[in-house]
N, C-alpha and C positions, 0 to 999 in steps of 0.2 A: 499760349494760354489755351485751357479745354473751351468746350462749351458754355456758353450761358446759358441755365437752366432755369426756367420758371415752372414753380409746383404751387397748383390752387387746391389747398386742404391742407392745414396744418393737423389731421388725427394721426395715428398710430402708419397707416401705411404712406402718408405724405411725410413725416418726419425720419419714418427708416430711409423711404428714397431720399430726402436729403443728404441724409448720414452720408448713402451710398455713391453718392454722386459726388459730393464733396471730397470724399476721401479718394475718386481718383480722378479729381485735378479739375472738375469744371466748377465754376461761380455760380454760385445756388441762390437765389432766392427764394422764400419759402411766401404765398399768400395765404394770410387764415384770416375767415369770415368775421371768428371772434375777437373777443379784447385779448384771449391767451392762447397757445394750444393746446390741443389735448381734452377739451371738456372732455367731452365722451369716455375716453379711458377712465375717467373718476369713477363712474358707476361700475364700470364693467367684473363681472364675477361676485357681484355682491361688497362692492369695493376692496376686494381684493385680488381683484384681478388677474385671471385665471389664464396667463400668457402664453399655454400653450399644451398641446397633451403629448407624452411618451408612446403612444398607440397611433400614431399617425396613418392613415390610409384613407388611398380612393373612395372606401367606401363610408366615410364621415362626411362626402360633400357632396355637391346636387348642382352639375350645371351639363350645358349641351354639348361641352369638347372633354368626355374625359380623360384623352389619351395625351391632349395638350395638358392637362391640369396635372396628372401623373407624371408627367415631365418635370413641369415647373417644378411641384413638391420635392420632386426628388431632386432639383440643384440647391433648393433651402430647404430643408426640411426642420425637426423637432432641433436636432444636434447642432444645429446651424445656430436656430433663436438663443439654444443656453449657450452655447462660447459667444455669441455675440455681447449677450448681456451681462456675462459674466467677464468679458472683457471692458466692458465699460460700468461694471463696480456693481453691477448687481446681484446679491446674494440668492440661489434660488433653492427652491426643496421641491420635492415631487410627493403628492399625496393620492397615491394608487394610481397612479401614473399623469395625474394633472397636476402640471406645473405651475407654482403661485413665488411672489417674491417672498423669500427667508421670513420678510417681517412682515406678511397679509396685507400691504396697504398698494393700493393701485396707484395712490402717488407717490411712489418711491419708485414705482418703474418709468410714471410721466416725469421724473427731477431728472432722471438718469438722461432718457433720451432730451429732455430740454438740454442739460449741461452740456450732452455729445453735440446737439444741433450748434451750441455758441463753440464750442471747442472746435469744429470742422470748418467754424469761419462764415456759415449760413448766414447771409441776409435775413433776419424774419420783420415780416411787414403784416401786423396785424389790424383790424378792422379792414382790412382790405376786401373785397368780396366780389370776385370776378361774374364779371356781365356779359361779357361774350371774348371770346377768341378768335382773332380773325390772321390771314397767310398776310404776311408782310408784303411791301413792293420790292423787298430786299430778296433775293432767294434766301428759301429753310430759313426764314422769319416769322416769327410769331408776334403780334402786334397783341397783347391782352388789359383790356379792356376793366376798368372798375370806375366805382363814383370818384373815390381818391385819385384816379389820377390812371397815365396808362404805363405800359411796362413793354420794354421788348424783348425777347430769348431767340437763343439758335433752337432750344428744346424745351415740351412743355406736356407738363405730366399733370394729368387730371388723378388727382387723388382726395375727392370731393364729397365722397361716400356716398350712402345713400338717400333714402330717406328716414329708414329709423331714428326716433329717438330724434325729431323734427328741430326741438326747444335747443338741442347741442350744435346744431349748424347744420345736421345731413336735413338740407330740404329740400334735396329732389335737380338743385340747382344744374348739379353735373352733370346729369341725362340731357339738359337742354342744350350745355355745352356738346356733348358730344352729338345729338343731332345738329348740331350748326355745322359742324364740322362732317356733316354726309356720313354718322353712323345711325345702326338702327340698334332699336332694344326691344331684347326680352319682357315683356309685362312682365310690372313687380307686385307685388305681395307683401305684406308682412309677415315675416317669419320670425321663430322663438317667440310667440305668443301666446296668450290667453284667448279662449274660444268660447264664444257667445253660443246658449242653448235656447230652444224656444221651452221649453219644461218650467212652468212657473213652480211650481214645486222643490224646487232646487233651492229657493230661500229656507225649508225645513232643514236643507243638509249643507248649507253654509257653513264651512270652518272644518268640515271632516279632511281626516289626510286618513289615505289607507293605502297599501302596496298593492297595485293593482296593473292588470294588462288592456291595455285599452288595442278596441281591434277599428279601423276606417272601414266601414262598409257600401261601395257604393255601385251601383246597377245590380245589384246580388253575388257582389264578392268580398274577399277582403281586398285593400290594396295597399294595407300597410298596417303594419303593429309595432308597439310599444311598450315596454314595461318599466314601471319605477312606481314612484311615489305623485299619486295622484293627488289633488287638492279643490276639493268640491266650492263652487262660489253660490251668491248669492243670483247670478246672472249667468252662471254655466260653469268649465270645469278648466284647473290650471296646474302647475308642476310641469318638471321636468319631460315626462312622457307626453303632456299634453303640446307641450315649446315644440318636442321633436316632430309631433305633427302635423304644424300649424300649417305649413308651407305646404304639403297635400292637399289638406281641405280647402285652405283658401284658393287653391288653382282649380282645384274641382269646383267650387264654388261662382268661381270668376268664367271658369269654361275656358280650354286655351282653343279650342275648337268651336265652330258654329254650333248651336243646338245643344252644346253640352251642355252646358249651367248648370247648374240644381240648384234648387232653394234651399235645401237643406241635404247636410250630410250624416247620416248614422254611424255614431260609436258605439260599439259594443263594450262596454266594462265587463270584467272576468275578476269577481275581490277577493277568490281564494283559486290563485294562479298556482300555486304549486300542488295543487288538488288533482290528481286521475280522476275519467270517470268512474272508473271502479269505487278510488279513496271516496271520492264525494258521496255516492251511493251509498256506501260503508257507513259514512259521517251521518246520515239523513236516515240511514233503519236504525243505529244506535241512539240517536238522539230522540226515538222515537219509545224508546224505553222510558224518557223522561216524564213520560208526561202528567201522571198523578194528576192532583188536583191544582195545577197550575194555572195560569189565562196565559195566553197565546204570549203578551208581549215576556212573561218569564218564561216561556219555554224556551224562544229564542233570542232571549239573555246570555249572552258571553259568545256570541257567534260572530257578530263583526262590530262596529261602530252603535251604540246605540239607536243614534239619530239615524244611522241608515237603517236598520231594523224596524223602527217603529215604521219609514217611510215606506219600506216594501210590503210591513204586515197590510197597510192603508191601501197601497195598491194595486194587493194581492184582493181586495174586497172584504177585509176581517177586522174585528174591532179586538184594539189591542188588552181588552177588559173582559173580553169573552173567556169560559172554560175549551182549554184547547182541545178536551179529550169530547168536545160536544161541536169542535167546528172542522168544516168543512172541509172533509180530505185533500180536495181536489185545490182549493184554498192555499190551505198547509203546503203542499205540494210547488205553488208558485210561489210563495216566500222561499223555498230554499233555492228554485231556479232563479230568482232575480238576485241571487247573493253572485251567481256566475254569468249572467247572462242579463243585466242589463243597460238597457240601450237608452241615450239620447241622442238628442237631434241640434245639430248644430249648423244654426244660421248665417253667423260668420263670427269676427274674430275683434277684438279690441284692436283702436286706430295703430299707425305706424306711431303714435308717441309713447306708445306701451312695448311694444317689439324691439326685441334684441337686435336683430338684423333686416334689410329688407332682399329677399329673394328676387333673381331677375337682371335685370344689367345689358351691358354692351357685351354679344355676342364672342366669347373666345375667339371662334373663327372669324373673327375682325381684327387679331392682333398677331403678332407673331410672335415667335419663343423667348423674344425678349421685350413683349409685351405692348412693340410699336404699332400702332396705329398700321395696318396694311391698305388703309384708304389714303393717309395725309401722311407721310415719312417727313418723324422729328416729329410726331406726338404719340403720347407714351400714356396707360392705364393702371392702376393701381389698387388694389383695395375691393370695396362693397360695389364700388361703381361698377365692377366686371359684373357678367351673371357666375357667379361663385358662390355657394355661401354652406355653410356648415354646420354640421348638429352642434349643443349645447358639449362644452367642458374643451374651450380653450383652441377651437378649430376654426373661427373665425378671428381671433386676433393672430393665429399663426397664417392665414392667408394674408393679414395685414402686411407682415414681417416678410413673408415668402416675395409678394408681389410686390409691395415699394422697396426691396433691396434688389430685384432683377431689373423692375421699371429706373430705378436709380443708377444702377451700373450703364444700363443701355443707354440712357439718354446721355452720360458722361462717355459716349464713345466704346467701354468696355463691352467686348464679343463673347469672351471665353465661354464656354458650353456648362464649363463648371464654372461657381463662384466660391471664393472663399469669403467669411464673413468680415475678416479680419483686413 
């Protein structure tokens, strides 16, 4: 007989290690916190969940080992996720290289992998909610520890996630496990977020979406950019560009260093990105042809967003009722530079019940190429719980995929360097 395997986290990267485990030859039990598995995958990509991207690389992810993580990706990769799922009956399409199910619904990929977990013969023991992990009196025993009752394994894969998204089961629990067990962690964050501004004026430009480049400015530099579709709030700024962010500002924010913190971080916005300084200059003496007998707020009428127009005329210093051909050059002047150039200030970020993922985790170089524990041999990591995590469009549920199919092979005894999915 393989190994007995115990795995506390029924999501996306505790149910592939099962799969994986199962299929070559050890007896799996699977613990999930909740009444079912998989919450979390319902939400994910907009409930259609966004299973993976055709553009895979190193440089879609953010953690301390990238030469381990370039490894791992390259024994599972993009190619990997679609024969796997498509081996177990899920229809997939690719839409400019992110991969979603055939039919858009994120539970048609949590049926699939539920059906696989019963069909590989999985134990699944739900409400179960593991309290500590402790080394057996047996040797390579694992003694795991819940209200319901205790359980024992030759192998035991924490695949418990993070803390994102709190209400689904990731709360933080797994970090404790794995400090019991003599690991250390990365301070986390929330990442893929929403980012709080101190700017009270942002309630005037609530609801605005514009293509825009947002720049992170911090000690008088950039230290990261972004471009997409911005989306202004009532309490600061969100979208896709602002998610890719988040995980910067809030590490600047937090300080991973003494002294560093800041109270607040500078975004520069830029709303007419595909502008040269030349074009824009061009754009701003022609526009200047306009000007007749207009007031200010129709002269820059049809230049970007209303609400944001009116907001810049105001604090530019100009009243949007004035004749434009009687106000202030120098005035006129700063409404067109705040259409490229400006800036909020951001204090921090909506809690981890809002964020997609949470940045930070158990150290890579705490585990080895197949994922083992290099402190406790016979325990194995999985998922959000690493410090791993990835930009937006399908690159953290493929770390899901990547890492409980390697953590699952391993802990069932399989070495191979390569894995097949199948």
């Amino acid at each position: 007989m393989g190994n007995t395997v115990g795995i506390a986290g029924g999501g996306a990267a505790g149910m592939m290690a099962a799969i994986a485990a199962a299929r070559r030859g050890a007896k799996v039990t699977l613990l999930e916190g909740n009444d079912r598995l998989g919450k979390k995958m319902l939400s994910t990509g907009n409930g259609k969940c966004n299973l993976g991207n055709e553009r895979l690389g190193i440089e879609d992810y953010y953690t301390g080992c990238p030469d381990l993580l370039e490894e791992l990706l390259g024994r599972f990769g993009t190619a990997d996720t679609v024969s796997f799922f498509q081996g177990i009956g899920l229809m997939i399409k690719s839409r400019n290289g992110y991969l979603y199910p055939a039919c858009e619904q994120a539970a048609a990929v949590l049926d699939v992998l539920r059906y696989e977990v019963r069909a590989a013969g999985v134990e699944v023991v739900t409400d179960f909610k593991v309290e500590s992990i402790r080394l057996g009196r047996r040797a390579r025993r694992f003694d795991v520890q819940g209200r319901e009752g205790d359980r024992s394994f030759d192998r035991v894969i924490l695949a418990c996630g993070g803390k994102a998204a709190p209400k689904t089961g990731s709360d933080g629990s797994g970090y404790r496990l794995a400090r019991q067990l003599g690991h250390s962690l990365v301070p986390t964050v929330p990442a893929l977020v929403q980012l709080r501004c101190r700017e009270d004026y942002l309630k005037a430009v609530a609801g605005v979406r514009a293509d825009a480049e947002l720049s992170v400015r911090w000690q008088g530099r950039c230290v990261s950019r972004e471009r997409g579709e911005l989306q202004l709030t009532e309490y600061g700024i969100s979208g896709i560009p602002v998610f890719q962010l988040s995980r910067t500002v809030n590490y600047i924010l937090m300080g991973k260093n003494p002294g560093e913190a800041g109270r607040e971080v500078e975004i520069a916005i830029d709303f007419l990105p595909d502008c040269t300084d030349s074009g824009f200059e061009a754009l701003c003496a022609g526009r200047r042809l306009l000007q007749g007998q207009r007031t200010v707020e129709e002269f820059f009428t049809g230049m970007l967003h209303k609400k944001l127009m009116l907001l810049f005329i105001k604090l530019a210093g100009l009243k949007a009722t004035e004749n434009v051909g009687e106000a202030d050059e120098r005035k006129l002047a700063k409404v067109f530079a705040l259409c490229r150039h400006w800036s909020v200030h951001v204090v921090g970020s909506n809690p981890y019940d809002s964020a997609q993922v949470c940045a930070g985790g158990v150290p890579l170089d705490e585990v080895t190429q197949n994922l083992e524990s290099r402190l406790v041999p016979g325990l194995y990591f999985a998922g959000e719980l690493l410090d791993v995590d990835g930009r937006c469009g399908g690159y953290n549920l493929q770390w899901a995929w990547c890492s409980g199919f390697i953590a699952g092979c391993g802990a069932a005894g399989y070495r191979e360097n390569r894995i097949s999915p199948i």
